[in-house]
C-alpha positions in Angstrom: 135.2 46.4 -153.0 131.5 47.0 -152.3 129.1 44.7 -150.2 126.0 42.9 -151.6 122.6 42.9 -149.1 120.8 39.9 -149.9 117.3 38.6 -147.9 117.3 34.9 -147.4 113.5 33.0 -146.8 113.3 29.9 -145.5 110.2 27.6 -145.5 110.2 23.9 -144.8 109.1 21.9 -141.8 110.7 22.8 -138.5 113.9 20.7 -136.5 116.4 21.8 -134.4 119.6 23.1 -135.8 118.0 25.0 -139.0 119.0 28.8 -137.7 122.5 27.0 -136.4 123.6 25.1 -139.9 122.6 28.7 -142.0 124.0 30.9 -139.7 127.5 28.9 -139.8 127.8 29.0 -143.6 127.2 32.8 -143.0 130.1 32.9 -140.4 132.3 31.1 -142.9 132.1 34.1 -145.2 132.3 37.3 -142.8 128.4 37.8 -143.2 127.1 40.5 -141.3 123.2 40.1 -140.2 121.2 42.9 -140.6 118.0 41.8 -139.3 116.5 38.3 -138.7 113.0 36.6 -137.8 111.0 34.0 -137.3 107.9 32.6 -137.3 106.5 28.8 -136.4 103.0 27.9 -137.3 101.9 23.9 -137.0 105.1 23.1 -136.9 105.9 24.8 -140.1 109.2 27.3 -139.9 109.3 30.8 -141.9 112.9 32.6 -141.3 114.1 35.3 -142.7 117.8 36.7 -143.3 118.8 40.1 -143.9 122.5 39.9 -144.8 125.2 42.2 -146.1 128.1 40.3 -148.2 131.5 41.4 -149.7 131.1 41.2 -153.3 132.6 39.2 -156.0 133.6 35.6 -155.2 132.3 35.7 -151.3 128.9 36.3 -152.8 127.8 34.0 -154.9 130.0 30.8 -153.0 127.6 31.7 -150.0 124.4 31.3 -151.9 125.5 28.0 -153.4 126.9 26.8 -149.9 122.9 28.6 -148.5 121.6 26.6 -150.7 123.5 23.3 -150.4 122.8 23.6 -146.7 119.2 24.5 -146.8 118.9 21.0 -149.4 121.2 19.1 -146.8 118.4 20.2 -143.7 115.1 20.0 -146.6 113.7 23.0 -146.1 113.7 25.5 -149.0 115.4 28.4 -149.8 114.9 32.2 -151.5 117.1 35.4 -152.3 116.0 38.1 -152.6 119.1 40.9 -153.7 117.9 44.2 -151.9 120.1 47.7 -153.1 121.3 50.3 -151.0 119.0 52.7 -151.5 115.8 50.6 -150.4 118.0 49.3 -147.5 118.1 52.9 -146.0 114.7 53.3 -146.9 113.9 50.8 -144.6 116.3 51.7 -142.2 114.7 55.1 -142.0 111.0 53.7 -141.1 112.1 52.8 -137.1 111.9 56.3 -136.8 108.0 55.9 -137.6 105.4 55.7 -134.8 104.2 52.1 -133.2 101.4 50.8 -132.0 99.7 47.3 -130.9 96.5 46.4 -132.0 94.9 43.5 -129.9 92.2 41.6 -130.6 90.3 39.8 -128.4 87.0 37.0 -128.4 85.9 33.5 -127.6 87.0 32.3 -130.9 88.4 35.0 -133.7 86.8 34.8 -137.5 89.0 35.1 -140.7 86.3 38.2 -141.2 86.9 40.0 -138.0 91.1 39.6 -138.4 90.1 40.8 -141.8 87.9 43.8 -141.2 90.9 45.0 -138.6 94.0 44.9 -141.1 91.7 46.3 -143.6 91.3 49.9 -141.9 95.2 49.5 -140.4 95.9 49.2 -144.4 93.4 52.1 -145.4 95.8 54.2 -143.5 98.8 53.3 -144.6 100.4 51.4 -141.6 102.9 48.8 -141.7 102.4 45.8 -140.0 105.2 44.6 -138.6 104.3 41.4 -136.9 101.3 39.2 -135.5 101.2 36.9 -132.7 99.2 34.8 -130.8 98.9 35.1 -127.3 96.2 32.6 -126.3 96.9 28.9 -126.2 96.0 26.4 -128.7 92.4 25.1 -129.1 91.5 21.8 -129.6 88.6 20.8 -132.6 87.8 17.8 -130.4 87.6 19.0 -126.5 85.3 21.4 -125.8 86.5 24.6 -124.2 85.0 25.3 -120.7 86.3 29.2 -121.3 87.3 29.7 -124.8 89.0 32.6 -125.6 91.4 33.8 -128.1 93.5 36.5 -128.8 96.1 38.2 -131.1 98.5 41.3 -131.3 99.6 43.1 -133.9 102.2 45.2 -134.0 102.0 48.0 -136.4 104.4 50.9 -137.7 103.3 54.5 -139.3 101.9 58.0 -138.9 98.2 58.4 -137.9 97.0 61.8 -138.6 93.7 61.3 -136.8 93.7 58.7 -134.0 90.0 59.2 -133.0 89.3 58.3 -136.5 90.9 55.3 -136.3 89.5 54.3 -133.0 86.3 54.8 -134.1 86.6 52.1 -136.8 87.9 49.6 -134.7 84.4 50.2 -132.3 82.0 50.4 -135.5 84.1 46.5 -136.5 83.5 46.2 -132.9 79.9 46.5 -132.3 79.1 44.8 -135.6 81.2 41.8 -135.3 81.1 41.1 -131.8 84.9 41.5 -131.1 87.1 43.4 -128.8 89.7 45.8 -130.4 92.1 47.8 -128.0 94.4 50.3 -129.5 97.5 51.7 -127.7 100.6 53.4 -128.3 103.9 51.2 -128.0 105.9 52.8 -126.2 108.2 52.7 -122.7 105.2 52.9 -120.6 102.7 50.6 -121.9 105.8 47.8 -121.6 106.1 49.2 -117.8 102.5 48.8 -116.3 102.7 48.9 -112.5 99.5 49.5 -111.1 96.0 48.4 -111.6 93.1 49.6 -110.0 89.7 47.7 -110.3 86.4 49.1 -109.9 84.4 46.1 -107.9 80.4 46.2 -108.5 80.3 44.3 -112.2 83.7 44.5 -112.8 85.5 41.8 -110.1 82.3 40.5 -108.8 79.3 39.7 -110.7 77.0 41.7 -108.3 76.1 45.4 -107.7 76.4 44.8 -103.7 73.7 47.3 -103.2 71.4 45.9 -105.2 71.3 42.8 -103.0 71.2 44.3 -99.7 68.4 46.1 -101.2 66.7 42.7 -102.1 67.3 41.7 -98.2 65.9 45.1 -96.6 62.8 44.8 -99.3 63.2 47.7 -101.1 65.4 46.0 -104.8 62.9 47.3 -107.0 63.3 50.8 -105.6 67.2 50.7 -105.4 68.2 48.6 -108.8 65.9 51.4 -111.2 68.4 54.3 -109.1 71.3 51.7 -109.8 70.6 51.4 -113.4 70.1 54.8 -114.1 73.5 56.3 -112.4 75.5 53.4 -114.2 73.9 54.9 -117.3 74.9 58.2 -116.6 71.8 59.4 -116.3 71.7 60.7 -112.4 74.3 62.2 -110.7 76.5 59.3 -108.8 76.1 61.1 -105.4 72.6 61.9 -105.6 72.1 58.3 -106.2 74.1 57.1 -103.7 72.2 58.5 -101.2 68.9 58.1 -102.3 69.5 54.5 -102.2 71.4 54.6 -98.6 68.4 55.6 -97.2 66.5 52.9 -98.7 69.0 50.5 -96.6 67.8 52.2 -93.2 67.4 49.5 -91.0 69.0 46.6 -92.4 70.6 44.1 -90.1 74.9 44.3 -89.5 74.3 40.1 -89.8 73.7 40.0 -93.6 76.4 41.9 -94.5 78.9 38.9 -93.7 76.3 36.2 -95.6 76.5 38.4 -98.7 80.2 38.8 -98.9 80.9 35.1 -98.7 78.8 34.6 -101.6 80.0 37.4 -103.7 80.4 35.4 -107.7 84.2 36.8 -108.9 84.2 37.6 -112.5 85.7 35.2 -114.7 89.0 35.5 -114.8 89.5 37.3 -111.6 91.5 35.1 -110.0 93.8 34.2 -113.3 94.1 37.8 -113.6 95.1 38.6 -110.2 97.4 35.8 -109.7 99.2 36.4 -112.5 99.7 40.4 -112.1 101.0 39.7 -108.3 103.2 37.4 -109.2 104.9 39.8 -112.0 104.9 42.5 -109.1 102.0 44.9 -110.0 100.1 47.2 -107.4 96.4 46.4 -107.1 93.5 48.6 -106.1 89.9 48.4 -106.0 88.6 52.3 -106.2 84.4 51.4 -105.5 81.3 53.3 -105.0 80.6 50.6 -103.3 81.2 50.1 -99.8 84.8 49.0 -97.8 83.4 45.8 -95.9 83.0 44.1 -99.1 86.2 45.6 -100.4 88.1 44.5 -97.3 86.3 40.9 -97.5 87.9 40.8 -101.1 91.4 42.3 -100.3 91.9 39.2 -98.2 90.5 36.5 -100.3 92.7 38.0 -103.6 95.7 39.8 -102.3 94.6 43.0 -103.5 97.2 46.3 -102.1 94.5 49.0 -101.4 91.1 49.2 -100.7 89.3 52.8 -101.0 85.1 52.6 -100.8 82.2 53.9 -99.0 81.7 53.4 -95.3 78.6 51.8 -94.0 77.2 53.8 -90.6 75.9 51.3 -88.6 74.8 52.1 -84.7 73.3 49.0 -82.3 74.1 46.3 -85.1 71.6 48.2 -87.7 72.5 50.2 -90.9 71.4 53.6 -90.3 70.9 54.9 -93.9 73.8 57.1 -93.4 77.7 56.9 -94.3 80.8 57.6 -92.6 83.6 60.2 -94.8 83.9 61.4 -98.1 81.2 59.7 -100.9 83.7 57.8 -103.5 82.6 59.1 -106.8 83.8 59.4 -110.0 86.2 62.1 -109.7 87.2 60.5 -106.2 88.1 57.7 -107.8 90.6 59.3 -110.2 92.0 61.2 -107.7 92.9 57.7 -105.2 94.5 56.4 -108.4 96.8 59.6 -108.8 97.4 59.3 -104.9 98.7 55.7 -105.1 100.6 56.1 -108.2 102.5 59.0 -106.4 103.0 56.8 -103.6 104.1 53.6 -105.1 106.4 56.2 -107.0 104.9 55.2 -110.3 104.4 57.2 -113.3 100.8 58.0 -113.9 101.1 56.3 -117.6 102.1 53.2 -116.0 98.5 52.8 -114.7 95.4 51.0 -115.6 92.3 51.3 -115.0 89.5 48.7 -115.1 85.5 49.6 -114.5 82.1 49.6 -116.3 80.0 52.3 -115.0 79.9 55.9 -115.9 81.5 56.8 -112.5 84.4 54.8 -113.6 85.5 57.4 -116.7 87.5 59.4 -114.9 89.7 57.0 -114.0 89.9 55.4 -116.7 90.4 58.6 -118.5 93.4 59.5 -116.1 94.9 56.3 -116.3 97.7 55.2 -119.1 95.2 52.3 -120.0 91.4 52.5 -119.6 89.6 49.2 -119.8 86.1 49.3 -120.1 84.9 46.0 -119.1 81.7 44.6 -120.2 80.3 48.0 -119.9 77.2 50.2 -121.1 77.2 51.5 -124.6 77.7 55.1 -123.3 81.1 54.2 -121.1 82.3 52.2 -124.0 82.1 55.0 -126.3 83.9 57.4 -123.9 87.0 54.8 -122.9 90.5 54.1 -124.3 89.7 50.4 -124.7 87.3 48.0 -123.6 86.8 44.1 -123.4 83.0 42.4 -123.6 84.0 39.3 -124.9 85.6 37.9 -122.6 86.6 37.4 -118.8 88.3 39.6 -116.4 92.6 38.2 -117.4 91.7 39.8 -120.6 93.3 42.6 -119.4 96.3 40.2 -119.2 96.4 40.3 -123.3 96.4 43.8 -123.9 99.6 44.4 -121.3 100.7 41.6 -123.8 101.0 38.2 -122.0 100.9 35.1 -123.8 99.4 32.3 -122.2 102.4 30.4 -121.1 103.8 33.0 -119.1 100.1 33.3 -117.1 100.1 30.0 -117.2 103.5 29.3 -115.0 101.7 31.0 -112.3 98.3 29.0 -112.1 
């Protein structure tokens, strides 16, 4: 005798035991589940059952008894008969391509969610589920660091992904939102390493800029800053015209201005949470390893690869000690401590916000832009302005209450 496939949708107020009670009547009758999901918002349940029946008699008794039960537990009840051929029809789709889709901002807009699942429909994608990762916010308690999040998990064939990309940076730009767009696959669930620029990335400071300040020459050193971030000057050439501005400068201040050093919001959240989950951390700098070192300590951080200071008789001579760590330097530690952790260089993230940072974050399996000039934006994987530093946390897919256990 054939079988029947039938999709049962349940709505009605959440309590313990729904999923038990229906899924006994279906053990009654030899139901076989072919797919099942849930979904709780305000307390409100939406489950769905995909089952396959014997038909005849077995059939429609376990619809009456469905519905009996779903009365019995008030909460409501749907069928929906599905055939064969639009069973295997579905069936066939897991073969399709997935991606996630997070979005990311203080507080998210009906318009933004909408302007974001209107270009993943205008390409024919499937979205195959939504969740929230942030916590609840209150209407009454103001947020100190409000922030909110959700991923979407979507299903189809993209013909042009720089296409698509760039619609998500046009919604972006014009509705002051954060969009990050990756592949779902084996490696973006297996992150291991994440390497951090540190000037304007996990402190709020370009370090030079302030010794600068101290040996009188900011002015000077902040307009060479400004333009290398920019992409504008070479990052070598920069590096040491502005050394040579330093020549001079006292060994003393050097400890005074890493004790004050501001962390980036979310640094320590962030941190916290990826050492506790047992991620590799790096920071790969242009700036320089007694700052690095100073923050290795205070957060835990694995590795430390920067720019060494010459100093002779307790003065900063101008000069530097080894290799200048540049752009391409910087991509090329991140490939050296992926090969030694014995990770896979798509397991890797990388976080910065100058134009020194992009090959890194080029190399890397994620590239995080953080709050970053226009021209790095353009040129990254991903990037996140709206928000702190543990936004990264959202786009490896963390929910709060797992970050949360850790704080």
């Amino acid at each position: 005798m054939a079988n029947e496939i039938f999709l049962l949708n349940i709505s009605g107020q959440d309590k313990p035991g729904l999923t038990s009670g229906l899924t006994s009547v279906l053990t009654e009758y030899g139901a076989k589940v072919l797919d099942i999901g849930q979904a709780n918002i305000h307390n409100t349940l939406s489950l769905g059952i995909l089952f396959e029946i014997q038909s005849g008699a077995n059939s429609a008794s376990v619809l009456k008894d469905l519905l009996f039960k779903a009365y019995e537990l008030g909460i409501k009840a749907k069928f929906t008969p599905i055939t064969l051929e639009d069973y295997e029809n579905w069936v066939r789709l897991q073969g399709k391509d997935r991606y996630i889709v997070t979005i990311l901002g203080e507080k998210l807009s009906a318009e933004q969610i909408s302007e974001v699942t209107k270009v993943i429909s205008e390409k024919n994608l499937n979205i195959d589920s939504i969740k929230r990762l942030t916590g609840r916010l209150s209407l009454i308690k103001e947020e100190e660091y409000p922030r909110a999040s959700i991923e979407l998990s979507i299903r189809g064939h993209i013909d042009n992904k720089a296409d698509f990309t760039e619609k998500f940076m046009q919604i972006s730009r014009n509705l002051d939102v954060d969009i990050a767009f990756q592949e779902d696959n084996i490696f973006r669930r297996n992150r291991r390493l994440v390497c951090f620029d540190m000037d304007s990335t996990l402190i709020q400071a370009e370090v030079i800029d302030k010794l600068a300040e101290l040996a009188g020459v900011g002015d000077e050193v902040k307009a060479i800053t400004e333009a290398a971030m920019q992409g504008e000057i070479d990052f070598t050439e920069s590096f040491i015209r502005r050394m040579k501005l330093l020549k001079g400068l006292s060994e003393d201040v050097l400890h005074d201005v890493a004790v004050n050093l501001p962390l980036t919001k979310g640094t320590r959240r962030l941190i916290d949470t990826l050492k506790s989950y047992g991620f590799k951390t790096a920071i790969l700098s242009g700036g320089f390893t007694y700052f690095g070192h100073y923050l290795q300590k205070e957060l835990g951080i694995d590795y430390v690869y920067a720019n060494q200071l010459e100093i002779i008789d307790g003065v900063l001579t101008g000069g530097y000690l080894g290799d200048i760590v540049d752009g391409n330097k910087k991509a090329e530690y991140l490939r050296e401590i992926a090969l030694k952790e014995g990770i896979d260089i798509d397991q890797t993230i990388a976080v910065g916000d100058g134009a020194n940072d992009l090959p890194m974050l080029n190399l890397a399996g994620l590239g995080i832009a953080f709050h970053a000039k226009p021209t790095v934006k353009d040129n990254a994987q991903s990037s996140i302005s709206s928000i702190g530093l543990d936004g990264v946390l959202y786009l490896l897919g963390y929910h709060d209450r797992y970050i949360d256990l850790i704080e």
